[in-house]
Structure formats: structure tokens, C-alpha cells
C-alpha positions in Angstrom: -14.4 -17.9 28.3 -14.0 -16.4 24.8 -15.8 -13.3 25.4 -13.0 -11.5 27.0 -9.9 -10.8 24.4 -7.5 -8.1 23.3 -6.5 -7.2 19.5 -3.2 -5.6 19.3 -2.0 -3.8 15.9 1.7 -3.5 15.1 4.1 -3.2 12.3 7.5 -5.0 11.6 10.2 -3.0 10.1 12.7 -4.7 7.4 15.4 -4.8 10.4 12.4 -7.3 11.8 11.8 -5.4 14.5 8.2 -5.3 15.9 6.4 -1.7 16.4 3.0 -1.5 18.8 1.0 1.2 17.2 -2.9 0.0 19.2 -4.0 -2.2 21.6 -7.2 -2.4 22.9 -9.2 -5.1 25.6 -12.8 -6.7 24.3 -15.4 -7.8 26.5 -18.4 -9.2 23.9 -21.7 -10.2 25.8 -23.3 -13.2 24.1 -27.1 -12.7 23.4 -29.6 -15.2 24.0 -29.9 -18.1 22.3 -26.4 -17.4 20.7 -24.2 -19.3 23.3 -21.7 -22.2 22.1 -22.0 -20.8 18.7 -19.2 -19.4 16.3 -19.3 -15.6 15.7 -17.2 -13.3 13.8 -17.4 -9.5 14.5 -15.4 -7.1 12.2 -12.6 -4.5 13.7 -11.2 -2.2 11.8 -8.4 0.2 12.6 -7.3 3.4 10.3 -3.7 4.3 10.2 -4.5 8.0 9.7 -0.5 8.9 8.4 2.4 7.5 8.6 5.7 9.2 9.9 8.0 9.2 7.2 9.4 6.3 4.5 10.8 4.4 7.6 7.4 3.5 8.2 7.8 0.8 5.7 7.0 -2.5 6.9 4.0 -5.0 7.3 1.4 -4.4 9.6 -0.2 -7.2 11.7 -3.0 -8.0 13.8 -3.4 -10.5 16.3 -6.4 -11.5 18.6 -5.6 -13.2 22.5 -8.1 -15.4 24.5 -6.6 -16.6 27.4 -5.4 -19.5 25.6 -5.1 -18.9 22.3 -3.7 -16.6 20.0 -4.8 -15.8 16.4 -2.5 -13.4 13.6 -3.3 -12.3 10.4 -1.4 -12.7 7.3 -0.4 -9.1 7.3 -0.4 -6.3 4.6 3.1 -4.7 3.4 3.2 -1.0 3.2 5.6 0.7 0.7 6.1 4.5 2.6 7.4 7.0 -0.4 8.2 10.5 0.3 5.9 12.9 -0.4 8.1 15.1 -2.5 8.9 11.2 -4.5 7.7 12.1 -8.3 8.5 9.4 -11.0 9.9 10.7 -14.1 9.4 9.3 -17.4 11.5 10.6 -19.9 9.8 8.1 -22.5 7.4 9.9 -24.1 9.5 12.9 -24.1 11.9 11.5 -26.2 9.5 9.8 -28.2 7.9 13.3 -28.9 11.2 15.1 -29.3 12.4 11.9 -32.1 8.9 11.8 -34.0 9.0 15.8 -34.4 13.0 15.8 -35.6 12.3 12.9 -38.0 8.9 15.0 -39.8 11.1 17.8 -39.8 13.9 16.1 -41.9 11.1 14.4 -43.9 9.5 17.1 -44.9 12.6 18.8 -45.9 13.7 16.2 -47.7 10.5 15.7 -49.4 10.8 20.0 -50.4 14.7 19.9 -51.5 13.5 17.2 -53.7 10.8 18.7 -55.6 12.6 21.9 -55.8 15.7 20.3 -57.3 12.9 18.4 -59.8 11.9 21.9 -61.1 
């Protein structure tokens, strides 16, 4: 009975609409000696790219018997643009004030010896 399934893969958008991207049928034969016991058999399933930032969603799996159905929990994806660069002017600034204040320092540090002479 629960040899025969299908796992679907899909994504919901933040509108909460519901994208198919696979679906596939199962058919598992159960070896010898393995009947009426539990099994777990790993699926995995690569989203090569995605389309563009409105790819942003979570993506799902779900598994159907004939009578039951089983989802995951579901993994949010955060789809930037490739030309998206972070700036951080930070450090720049923190350079830029360090340098300025040595500067002044060490020209205050000159004007004062010189006016000592």
C-alpha cells in the first residue's frame, strides 16, 4: 500500500501563492524480509537557478500515499539580484577620520616645537 507515492516540490510566493516546480511518481519494491517495517529513503532535488528576485519564497515538499499526505517544514529563499553589492561606507570613513586627525596631530605636534625654538 505504501510503496506507491508521489513527491511534489513547489514554492510559495509572499502574495501566498503556490508555484509547482517537480513532481515525480515512486514505486519502492520492498526486499525480503523487510515487509511491515519503517523505512526512510533520502530525495533530494537541486534548484539549479532561480529566475530573478521574484523567486523569493519558501520552498516545500510534500509526499502522497493514497491516504495520507506528509509536508515539510519548508526553507525560505532570499533571491537578490545579481548586480545587488552591499556598500559599507564604515571603514571608509573610519580610514578617511583616522588619517585627517594624524595629520592635524602631527602638525600640531610640529607648530609647537617650532614655536618652542
Amino acid at each position: 500500500k505504501y510503496t506507491k507515492f508521489s513527491i511534489s516540490y513547489y514554492w510559495i510566493n509572499s502574495l501566498g501563492q503556490k508555484t509547482s516546480i517537480y513532481h515525480r511518481l515512486e514505486n519502492v519494491p520492498i526486499p525480503p524480509g523487510k515487509e511491515n517495517k519503517t523505512a526512510t529513503i533520502p530525495y533530494d532535488h537541486t534548484i539549479t537557478s532561480l529566475a530573478n528576485t521574484s523567486s523569493t519564497g519558501t520552498y516545500y515538499c510534500d509526499v502522497k500515499w493514497d491516504d495520507i499526505q506528509i509536508m515539510g517544514k519548508g526553507v525560505f529563499v532570499l533571491a537578490r539580484d545579481t548586480a545587488y553589492v552591499e556598500t559599507f561606507y564604515v571603514w571608509e570613513i573610519l580610514t578617511t577620520l583616522t588619517v585627517l586627525l594624524a595629520v592635524l596631530s602631527i602638525t600640531a605636534t610640529a607648530l609647537l616645537l617650532w614655536k618652542r625654538k
